[in-house]
DRENDO-1510 file (C-alpha; in Angstrom, 1 decimal, always signed):
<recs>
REC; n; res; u; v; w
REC; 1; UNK; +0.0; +0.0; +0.0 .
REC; 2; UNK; +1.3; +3.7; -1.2 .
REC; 3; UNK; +3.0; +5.7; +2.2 .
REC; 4; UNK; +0.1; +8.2; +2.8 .
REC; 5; UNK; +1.7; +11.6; +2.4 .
REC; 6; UNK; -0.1; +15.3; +3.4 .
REC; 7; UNK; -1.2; +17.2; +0.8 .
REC; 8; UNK; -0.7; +20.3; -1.1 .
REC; 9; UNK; -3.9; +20.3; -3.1 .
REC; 10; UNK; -7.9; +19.8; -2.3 .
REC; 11; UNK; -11.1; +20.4; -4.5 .
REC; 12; UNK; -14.2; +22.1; -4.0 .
REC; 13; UNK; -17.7; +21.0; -5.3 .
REC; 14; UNK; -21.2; +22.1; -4.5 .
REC; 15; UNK; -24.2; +22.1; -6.7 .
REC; 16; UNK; -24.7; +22.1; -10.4 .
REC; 17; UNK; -27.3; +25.0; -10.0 .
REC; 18; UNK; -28.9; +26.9; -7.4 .
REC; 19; UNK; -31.7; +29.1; -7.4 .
REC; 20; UNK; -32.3; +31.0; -4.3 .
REC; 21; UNK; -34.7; +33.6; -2.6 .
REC; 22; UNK; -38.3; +34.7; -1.6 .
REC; 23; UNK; -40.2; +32.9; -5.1 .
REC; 24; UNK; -37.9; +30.9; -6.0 .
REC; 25; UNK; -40.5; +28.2; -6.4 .
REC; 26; UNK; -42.1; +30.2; -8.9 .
REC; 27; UNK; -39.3; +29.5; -10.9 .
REC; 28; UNK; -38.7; +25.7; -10.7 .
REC; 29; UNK; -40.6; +24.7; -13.8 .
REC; 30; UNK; -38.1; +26.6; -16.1 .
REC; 31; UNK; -35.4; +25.7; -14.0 .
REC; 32; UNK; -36.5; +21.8; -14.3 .
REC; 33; UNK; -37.1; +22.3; -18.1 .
REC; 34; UNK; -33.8; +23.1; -18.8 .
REC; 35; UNK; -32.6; +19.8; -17.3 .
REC; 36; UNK; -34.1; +18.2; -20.6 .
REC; 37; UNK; -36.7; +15.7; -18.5 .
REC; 38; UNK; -40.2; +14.8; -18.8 .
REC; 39; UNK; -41.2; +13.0; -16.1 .
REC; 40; UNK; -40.5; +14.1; -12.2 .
REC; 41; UNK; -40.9; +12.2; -9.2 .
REC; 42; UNK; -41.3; +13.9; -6.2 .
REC; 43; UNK; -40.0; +12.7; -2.8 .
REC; 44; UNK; -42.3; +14.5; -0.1 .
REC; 45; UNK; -44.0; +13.1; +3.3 .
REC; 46; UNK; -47.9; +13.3; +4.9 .
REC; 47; UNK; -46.5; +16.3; +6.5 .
REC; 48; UNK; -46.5; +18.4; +3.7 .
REC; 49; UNK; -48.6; +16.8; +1.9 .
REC; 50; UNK; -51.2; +18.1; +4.2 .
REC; 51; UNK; -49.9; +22.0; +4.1 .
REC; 52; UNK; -50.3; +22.3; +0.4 .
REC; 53; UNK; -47.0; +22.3; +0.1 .
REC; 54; UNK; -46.6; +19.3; -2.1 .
REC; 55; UNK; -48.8; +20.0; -4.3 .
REC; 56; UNK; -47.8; +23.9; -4.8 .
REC; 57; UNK; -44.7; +22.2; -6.3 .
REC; 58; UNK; -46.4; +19.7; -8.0 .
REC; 59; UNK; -48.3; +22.7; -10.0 .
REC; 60; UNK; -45.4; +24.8; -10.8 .
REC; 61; UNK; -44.0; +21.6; -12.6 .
REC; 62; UNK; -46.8; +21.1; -14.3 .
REC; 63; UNK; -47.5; +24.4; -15.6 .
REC; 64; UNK; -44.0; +23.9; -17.3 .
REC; 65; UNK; -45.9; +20.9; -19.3 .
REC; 66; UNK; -43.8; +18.3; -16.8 .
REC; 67; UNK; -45.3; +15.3; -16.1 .
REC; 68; UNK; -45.1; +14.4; -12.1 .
REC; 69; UNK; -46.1; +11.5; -9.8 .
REC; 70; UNK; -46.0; +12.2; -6.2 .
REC; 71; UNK; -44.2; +9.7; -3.4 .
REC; 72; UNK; -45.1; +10.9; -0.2 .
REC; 73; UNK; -43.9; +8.0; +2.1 .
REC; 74; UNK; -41.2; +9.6; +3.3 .
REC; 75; UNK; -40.3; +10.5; +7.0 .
REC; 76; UNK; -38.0; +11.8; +9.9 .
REC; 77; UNK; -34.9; +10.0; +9.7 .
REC; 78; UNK; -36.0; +7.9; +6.8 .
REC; 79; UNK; -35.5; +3.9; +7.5 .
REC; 80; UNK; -35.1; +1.4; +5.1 .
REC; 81; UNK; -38.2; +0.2; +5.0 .
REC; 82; UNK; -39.0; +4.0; +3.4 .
REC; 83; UNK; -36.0; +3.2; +1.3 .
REC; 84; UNK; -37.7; +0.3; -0.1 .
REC; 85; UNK; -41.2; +2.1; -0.4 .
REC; 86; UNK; -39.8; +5.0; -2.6 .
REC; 87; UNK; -37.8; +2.7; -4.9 .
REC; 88; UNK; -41.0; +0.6; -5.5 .
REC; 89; UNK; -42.6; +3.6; -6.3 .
REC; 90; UNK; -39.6; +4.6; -9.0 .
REC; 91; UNK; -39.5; +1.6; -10.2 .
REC; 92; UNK; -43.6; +1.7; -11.3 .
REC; 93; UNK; -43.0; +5.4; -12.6 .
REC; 94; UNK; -40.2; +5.2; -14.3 .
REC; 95; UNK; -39.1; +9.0; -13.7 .
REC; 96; UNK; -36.3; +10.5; -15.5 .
REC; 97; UNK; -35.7; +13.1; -12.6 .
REC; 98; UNK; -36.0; +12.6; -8.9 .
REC; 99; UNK; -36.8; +16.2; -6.4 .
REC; 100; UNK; -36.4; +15.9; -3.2 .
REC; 101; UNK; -38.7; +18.4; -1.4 .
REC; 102; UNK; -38.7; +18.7; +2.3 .
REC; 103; UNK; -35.8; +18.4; +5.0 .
REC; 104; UNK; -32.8; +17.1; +5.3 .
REC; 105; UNK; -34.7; +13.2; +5.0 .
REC; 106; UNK; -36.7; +13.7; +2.3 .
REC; 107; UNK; -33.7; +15.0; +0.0 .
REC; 108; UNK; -31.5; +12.4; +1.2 .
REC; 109; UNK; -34.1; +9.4; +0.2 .
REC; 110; UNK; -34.8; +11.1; -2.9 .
REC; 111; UNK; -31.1; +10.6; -3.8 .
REC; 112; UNK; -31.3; +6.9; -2.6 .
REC; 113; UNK; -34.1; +6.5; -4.6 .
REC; 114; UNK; -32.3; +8.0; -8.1 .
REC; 115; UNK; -29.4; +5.8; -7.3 .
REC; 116; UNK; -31.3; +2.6; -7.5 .
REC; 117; UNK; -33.2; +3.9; -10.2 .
REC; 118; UNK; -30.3; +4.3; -11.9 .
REC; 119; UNK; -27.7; +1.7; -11.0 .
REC; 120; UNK; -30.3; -1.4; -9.5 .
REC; 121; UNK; -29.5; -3.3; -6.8 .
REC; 122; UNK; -30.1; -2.5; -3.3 .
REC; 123; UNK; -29.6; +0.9; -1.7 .
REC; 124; UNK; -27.6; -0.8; +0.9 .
REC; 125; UNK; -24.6; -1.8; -2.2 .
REC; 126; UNK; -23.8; +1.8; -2.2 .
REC; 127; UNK; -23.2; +2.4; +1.7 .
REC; 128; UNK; -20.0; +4.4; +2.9 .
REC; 129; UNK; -18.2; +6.4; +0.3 .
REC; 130; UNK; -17.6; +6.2; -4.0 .
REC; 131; UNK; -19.6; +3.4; -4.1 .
REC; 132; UNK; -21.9; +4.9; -7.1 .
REC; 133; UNK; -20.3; +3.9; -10.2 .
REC; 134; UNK; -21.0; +6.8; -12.4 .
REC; 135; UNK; -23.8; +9.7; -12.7 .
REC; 136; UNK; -27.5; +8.9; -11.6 .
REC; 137; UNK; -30.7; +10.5; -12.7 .
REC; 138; UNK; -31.1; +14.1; -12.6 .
REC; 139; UNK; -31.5; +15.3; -8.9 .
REC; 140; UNK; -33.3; +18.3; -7.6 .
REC; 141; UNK; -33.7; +19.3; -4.1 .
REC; 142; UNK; -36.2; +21.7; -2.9 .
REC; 143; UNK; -35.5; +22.4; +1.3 .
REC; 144; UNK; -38.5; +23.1; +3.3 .
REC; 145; UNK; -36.4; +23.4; +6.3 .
REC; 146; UNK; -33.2; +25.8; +6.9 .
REC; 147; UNK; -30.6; +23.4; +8.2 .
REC; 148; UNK; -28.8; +20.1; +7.1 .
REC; 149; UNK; -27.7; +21.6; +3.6 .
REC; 150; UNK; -28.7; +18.5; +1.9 .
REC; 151; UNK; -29.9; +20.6; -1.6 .
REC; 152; UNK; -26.1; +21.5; -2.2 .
REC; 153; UNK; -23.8; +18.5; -0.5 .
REC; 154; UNK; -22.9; +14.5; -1.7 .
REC; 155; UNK; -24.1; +13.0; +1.2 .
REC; 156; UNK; -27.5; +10.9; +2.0 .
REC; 157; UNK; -28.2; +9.2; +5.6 .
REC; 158; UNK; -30.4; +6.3; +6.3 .
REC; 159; UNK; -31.3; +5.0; +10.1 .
REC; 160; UNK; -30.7; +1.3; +10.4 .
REC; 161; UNK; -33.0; +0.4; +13.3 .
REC; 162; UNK; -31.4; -2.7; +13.3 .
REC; 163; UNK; -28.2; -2.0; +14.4 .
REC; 164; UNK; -29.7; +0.7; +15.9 .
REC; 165; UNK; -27.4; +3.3; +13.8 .
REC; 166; UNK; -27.1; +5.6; +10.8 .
REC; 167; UNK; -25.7; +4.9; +8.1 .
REC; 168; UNK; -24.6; +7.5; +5.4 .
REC; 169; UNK; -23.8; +6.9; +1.3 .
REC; 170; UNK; -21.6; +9.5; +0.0 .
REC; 171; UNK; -20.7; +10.2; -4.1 .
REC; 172; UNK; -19.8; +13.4; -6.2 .
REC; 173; UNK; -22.4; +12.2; -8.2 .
REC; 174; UNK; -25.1; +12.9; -5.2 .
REC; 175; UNK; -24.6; +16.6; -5.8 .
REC; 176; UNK; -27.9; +17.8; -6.9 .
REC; 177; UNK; -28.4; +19.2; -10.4 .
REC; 178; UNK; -30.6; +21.5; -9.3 .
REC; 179; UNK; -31.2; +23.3; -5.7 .
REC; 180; UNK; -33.9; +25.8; -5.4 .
REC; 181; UNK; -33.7; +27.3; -1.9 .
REC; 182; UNK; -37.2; +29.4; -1.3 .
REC; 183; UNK; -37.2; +30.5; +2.3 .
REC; 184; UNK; -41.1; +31.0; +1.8 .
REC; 185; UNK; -41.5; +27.5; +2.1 .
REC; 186; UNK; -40.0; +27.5; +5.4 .
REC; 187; UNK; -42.7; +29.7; +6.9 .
REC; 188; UNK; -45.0; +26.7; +7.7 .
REC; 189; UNK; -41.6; +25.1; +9.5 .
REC; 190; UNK; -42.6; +24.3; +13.6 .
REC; 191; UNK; -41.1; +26.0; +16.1 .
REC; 192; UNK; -39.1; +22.9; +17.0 .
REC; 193; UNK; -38.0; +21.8; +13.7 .
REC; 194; UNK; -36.7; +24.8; +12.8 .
REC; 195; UNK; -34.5; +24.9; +16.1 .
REC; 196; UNK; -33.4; +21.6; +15.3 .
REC; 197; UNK; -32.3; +22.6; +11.6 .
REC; 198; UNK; -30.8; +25.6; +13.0 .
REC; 199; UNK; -28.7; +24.5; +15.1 .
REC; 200; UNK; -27.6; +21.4; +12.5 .
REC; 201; UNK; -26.6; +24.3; +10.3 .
REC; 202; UNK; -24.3; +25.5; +12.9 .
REC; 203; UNK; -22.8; +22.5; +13.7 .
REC; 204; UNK; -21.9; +21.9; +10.2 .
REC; 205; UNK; -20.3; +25.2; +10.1 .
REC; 206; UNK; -18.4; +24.6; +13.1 .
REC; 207; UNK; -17.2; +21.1; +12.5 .
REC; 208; UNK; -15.8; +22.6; +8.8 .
REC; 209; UNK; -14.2; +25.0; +9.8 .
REC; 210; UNK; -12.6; +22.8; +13.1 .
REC; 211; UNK; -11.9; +19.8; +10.7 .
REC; 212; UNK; -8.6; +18.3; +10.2 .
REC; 213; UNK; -6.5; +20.7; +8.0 .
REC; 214; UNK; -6.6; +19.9; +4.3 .
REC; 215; UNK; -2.7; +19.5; +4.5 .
REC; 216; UNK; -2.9; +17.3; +7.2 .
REC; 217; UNK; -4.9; +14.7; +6.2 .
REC; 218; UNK; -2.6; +11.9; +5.3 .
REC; 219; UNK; -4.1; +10.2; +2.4 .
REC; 220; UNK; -2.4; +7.6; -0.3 .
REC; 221; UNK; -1.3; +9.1; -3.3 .
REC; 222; UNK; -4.7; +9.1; -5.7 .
REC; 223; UNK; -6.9; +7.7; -3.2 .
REC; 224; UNK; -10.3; +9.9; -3.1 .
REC; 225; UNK; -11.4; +10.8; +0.3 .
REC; 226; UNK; -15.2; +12.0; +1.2 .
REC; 227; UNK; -14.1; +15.1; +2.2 .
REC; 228; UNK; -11.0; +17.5; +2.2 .
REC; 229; UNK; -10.6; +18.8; +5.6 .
REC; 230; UNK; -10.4; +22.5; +6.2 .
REC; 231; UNK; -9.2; +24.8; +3.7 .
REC; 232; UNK; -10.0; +28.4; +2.5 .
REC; 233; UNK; -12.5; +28.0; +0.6 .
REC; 234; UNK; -14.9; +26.0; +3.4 .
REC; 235; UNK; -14.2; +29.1; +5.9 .
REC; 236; UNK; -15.6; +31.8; +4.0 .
REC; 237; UNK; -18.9; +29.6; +3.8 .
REC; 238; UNK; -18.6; +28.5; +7.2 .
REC; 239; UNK; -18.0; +32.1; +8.5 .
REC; 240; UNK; -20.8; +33.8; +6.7 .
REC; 241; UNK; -23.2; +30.7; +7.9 .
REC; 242; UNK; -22.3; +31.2; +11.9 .
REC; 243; UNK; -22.9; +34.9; +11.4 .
REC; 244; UNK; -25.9; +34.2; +10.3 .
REC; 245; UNK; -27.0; +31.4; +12.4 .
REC; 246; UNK; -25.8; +34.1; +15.8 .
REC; 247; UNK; -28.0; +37.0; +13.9 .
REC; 248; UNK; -31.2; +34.8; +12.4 .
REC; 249; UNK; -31.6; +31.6; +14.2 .
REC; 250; UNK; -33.5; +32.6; +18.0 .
REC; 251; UNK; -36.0; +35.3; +16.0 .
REC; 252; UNK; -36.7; +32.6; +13.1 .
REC; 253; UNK; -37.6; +30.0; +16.4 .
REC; 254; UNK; -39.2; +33.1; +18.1 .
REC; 255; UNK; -40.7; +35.0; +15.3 .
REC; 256; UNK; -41.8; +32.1; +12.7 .
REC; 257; UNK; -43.5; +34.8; +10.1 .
REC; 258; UNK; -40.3; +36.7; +10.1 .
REC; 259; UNK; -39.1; +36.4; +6.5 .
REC; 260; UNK; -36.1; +38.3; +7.1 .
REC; 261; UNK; -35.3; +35.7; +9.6 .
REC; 262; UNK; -36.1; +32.9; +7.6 .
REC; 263; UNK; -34.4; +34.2; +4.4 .
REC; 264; UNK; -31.3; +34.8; +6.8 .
REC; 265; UNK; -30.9; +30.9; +7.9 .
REC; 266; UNK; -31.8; +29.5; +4.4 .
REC; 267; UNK; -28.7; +31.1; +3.5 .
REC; 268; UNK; -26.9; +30.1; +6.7 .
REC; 269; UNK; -28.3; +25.9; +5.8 .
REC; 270; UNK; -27.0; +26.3; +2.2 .
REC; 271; UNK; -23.8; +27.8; +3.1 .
REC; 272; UNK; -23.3; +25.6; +6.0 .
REC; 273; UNK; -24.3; +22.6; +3.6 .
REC; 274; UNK; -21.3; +23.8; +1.3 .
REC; 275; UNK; -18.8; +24.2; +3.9 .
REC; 276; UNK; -19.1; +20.7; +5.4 .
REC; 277; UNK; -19.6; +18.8; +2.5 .
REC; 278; UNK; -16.5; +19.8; +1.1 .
REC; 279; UNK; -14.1; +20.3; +4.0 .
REC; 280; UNK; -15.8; +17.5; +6.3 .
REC; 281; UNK; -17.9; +17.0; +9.8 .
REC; 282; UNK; -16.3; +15.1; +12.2 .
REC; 283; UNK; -16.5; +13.9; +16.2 .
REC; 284; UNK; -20.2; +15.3; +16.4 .
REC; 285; UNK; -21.4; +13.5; +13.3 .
REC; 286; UNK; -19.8; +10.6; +14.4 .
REC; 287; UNK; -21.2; +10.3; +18.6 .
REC; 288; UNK; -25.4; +11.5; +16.8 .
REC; 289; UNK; -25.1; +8.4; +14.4 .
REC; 290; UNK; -25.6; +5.8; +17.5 .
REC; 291; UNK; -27.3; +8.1; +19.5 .
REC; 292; UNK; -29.5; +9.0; +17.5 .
REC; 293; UNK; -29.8; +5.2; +15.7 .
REC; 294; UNK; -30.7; +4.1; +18.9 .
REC; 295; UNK; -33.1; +7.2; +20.2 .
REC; 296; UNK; -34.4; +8.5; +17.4 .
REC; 297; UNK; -33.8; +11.5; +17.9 .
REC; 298; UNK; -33.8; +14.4; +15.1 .
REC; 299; UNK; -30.3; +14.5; +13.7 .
REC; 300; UNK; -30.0; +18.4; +14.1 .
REC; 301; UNK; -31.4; +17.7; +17.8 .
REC; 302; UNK; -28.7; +15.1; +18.6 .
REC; 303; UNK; -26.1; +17.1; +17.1 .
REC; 304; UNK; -26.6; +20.8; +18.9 .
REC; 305; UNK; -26.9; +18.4; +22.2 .
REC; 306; UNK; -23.5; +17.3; +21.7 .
REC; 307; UNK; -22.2; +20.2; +20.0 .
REC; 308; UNK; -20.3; +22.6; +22.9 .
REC; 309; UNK; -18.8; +19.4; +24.1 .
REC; 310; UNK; -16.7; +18.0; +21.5 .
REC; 311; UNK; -15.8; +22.2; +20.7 .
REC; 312; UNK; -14.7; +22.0; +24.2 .
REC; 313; UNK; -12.6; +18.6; +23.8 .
REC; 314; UNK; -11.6; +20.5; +20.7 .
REC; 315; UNK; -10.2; +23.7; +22.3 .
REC; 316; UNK; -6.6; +22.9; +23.1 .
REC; 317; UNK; -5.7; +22.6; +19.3 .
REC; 318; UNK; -8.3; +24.5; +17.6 .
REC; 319; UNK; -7.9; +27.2; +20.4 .
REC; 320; UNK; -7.6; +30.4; +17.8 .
REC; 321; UNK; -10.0; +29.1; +15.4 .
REC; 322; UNK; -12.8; +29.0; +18.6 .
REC; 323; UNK; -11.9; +32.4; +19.5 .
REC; 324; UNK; -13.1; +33.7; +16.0 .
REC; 325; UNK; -16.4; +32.0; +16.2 .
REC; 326; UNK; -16.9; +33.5; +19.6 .
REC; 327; UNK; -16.7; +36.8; +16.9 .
REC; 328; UNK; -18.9; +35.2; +14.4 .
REC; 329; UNK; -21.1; +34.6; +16.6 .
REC; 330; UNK; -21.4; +38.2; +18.1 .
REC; 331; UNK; -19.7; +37.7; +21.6 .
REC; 332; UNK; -17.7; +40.3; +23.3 .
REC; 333; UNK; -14.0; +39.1; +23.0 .
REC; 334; UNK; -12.2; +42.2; +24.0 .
REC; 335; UNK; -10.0; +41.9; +26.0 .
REC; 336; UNK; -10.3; +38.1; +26.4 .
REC; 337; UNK; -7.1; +35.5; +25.5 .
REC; 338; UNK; -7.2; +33.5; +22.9 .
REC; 339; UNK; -8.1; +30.4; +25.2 .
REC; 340; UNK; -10.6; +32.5; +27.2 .
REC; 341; UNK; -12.2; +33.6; +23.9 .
REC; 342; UNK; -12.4; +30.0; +22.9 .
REC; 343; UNK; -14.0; +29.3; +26.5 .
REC; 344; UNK; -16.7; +32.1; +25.3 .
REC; 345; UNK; -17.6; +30.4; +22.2 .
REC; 346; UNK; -18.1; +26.6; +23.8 .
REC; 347; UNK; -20.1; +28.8; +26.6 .
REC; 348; UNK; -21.8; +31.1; +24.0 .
REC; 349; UNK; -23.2; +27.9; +21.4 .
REC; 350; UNK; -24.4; +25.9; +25.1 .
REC; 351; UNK; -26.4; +29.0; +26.0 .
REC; 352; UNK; -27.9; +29.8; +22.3 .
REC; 353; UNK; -28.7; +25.6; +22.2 .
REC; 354; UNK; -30.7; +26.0; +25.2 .
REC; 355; UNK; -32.4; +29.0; +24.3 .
REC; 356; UNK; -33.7; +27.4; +20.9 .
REC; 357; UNK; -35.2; +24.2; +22.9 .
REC; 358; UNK; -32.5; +21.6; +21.9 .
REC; 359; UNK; -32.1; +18.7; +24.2 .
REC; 360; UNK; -30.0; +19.2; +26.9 .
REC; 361; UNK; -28.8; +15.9; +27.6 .
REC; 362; UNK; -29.0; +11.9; +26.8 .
REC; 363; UNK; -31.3; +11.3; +29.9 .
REC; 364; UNK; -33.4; +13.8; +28.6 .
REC; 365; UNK; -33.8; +11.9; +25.6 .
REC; 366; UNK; -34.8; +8.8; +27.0 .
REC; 367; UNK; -31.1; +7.4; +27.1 .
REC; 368; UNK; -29.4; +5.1; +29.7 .
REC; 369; UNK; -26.0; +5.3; +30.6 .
REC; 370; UNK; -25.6; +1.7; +30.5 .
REC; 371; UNK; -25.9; +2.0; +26.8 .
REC; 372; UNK; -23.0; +4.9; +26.5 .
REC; 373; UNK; -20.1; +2.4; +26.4 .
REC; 374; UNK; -21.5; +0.8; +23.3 .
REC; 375; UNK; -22.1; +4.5; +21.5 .
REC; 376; UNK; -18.8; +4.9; +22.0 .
REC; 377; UNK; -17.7; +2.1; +20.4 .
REC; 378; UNK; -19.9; +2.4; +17.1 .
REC; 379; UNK; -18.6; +6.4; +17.3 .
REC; 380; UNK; -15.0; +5.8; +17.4 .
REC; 381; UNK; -15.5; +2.9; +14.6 .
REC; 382; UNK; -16.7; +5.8; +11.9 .
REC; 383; UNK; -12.9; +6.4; +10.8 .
REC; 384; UNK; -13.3; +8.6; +8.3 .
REC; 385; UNK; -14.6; +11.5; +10.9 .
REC; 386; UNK; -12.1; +10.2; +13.5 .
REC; 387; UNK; -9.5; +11.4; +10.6 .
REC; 388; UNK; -11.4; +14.7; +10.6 .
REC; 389; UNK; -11.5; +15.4; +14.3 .
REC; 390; UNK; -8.9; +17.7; +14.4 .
REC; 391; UNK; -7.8; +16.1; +18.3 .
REC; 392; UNK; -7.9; +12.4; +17.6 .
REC; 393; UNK; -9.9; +10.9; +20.3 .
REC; 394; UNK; -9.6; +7.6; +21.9 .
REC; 395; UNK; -12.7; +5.4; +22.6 .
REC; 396; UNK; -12.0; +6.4; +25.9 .
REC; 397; UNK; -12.5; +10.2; +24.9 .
REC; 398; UNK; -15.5; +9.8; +23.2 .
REC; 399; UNK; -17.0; +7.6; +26.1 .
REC; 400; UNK; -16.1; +10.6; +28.4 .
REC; 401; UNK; -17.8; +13.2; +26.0 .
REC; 402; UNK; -21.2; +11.0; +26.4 .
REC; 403; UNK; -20.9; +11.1; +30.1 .
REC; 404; UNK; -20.7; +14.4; +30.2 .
REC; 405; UNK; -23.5; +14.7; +27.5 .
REC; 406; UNK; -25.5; +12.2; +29.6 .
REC; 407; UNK; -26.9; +14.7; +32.8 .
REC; 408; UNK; -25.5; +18.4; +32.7 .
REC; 409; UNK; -27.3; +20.9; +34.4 .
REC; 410; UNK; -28.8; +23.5; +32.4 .
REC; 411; UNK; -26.7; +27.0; +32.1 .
REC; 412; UNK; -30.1; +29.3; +31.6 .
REC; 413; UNK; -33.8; +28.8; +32.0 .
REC; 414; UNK; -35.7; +27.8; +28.5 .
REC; 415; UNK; -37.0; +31.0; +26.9 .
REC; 416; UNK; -34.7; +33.2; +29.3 .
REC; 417; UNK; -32.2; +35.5; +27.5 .
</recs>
């Protein structure tokens, strides 16, 4: 096997089209059109279904003379058995285009679905990374929520309830084609929900721009790797998305109608989305999968919980790059030393987590401790994020993270300021 070497060179991808602002879904049956398809398949759930908001995009397809067959069996966290249900319902459509309209789940089963569509077999044959073996049907993704960046990034994650994990497929060819980012259509998004997204936004922000260094990561010569680690590009995304997330998220959760609000973390999603799915997420990706596998949690819910821990485990080499989010995020650093600035960040993304409603703990969730030990284990085993955490943790670490995770007391009362 080749020595792995560090690198002096890294890529950036995002994708092929987006469309964004207040409207936008006005515009989606030209945009469509222009992919040179006929027939769409959209991936949607009883959820929104039953707000019209199906349907709406439904119509503006169809007044662009496309012909479209709903599949609304998707879900939170989609399983396989919703794997299975949307690919039966490809396969009797035959679609030559697949959108993915809703969260984070809905867009990634939509791309499960076009891979099968295209390649066959089952969706499990494509698990992990570059398993796709070439392009797959034309992908759109339409975000109803402002959070997991799903419409721009190369990733799709199904829960195993089996194993009582989640498991994610990632490809360049799972870029969509298409993303058309309305924030209008986030209007009708819960209180809850959109804290949950919110905060998922943040957390890929953070984790790209913590990640391993892009000239760190020690990878075989020509090997492809699912993502680069940090580099310049990533920050200026991930910046502009925690600014955002500090200035938009609380009033979005706060003031649902606020469209300046909303518009502000439908950038902050898609921005976020770009960041991580080029430069990477890491330790907190890795300790939700079992968590949340096992509690079914929301994935944006599991990850703010366990958020401000691993950024504390973090600190001591990621120490400067803390100390600017503390900035990004609006806290008063003057003054402060770089580790006490750091300190402010960990201190100011626990406090914003608990004013949105995010869990505050494992027990809270309905977890027992007795189970930790084995979360850590399936955690530590997802090496591709243990190469991204920029400290490399043991099992041990990650095990210590949990119990710390497991029963903290709060740091402010819900709803205070």
């Amino acid at each position: 096997m080749p020595t792995p070497i560090a690198r002096t060179t890294w890529n950036f991808s995002t994708a092929g089209r987006l469309l964004f602002g207040c409207g936008a879904t006005g515009e989606l049956g030209p945009a469509v059109n222009r992919l040179a398809v006929s027939k769409v398949l959209i991936v949607s759930d009883p959820v929104l279904t039953r707000l019209g908001l199906t349907s709406r995009v439904a119509d503006a397809l169809k007044a662009s003379q496309l012909d479209v067959e709903v599949f609304d069996g998707s879900e939170p966290e989609p399983s396989f058995a919703a794997a299975t249900a949307g690919i039966e319902a490809s396969n009797r459509y035959q679609p030559d285009a697949i959108l993915g309209l809703g969260g984070g789940s809905n867009i990634d089963l939509a791309k499960i679905i076009a891979v099968v569509a295209t390649h066959g077999g089952s969706f499990a044959d494509y698990f992990h990374f570059d398993n796709i073996p070439g392009p797959v049907l034309p992908l759109i993704a339409v975000p109803t929520t402002a959070g997991t960046g799903s419409e721009v990034s190369h990733a799709a994650v199904l829960t195993d309830h089996v194993n009582k994990i989640k498991v994610s497929t990632l490809s360049p060819y799972l870029r969509p084609d298409l993303a058309v980012v309305d924030p209008e259509l986030t209007l009708t998004c819960p209180p809850q929900v959109t804290a949950d997204s919110g905060i998922d936004a943040l957390t890929h922000a953070i984790e790209a721009c913590l990640a391993t260094r892009s000239t760190d990561l020690a990878i075989p010569p020509g090997e492809l790797f699912a993502y680069e680690g940090q580099h310049p590009i990533g920050d200026i995304f991930a910046e502009r998305a925690i600014r955002l997330v500090g200035e938009h998220l609380v009033r979005a959760v706060e003031a649902p109608d606020d469209i300046t609000a909303r518009t502000g973390m439908a950038l902050a999603a898609t921005l976020a989305g770009i960041a991580f799915s080029n430069c990477g997420v890491a330790l907190v990706h890795a300790m939700e999968y079992p968590l949340g596998g096992d509690l079914h949690c929301t994935h944006g819910g599991g990850n703010g919980l366990l958020l401000p821990y691993v950024m504390r485990f973090n600190q001591p080499v990621r120490t400067a790059e803390l100390a600017r989010i503390a900035q990004w995020l609006g806290e008063d650093v003057g003054g402060l030393s770089p580790d006490e600035a750091a300190t402010r960040a960990c201190d100011c993304v626990a406090r914003l987590r608990e004013r949105v409603g995010i869990p505050l703990s494992i027990l809270e969730l309905g977890g027992r401790e007795s189970e930790l030990p084995e979360y850590a284990r399936k955690a530590f085993g997802i090496k591709r994020l243990m190469q991204l955490t920029p400290r490399e943790p043991t099992e041990a670490d990650i095990l210590a993270i949990y119990q710390q995770a497991f029963a903290p007391a709060p740091t402010v009362s819900r709803g205070s300021e």
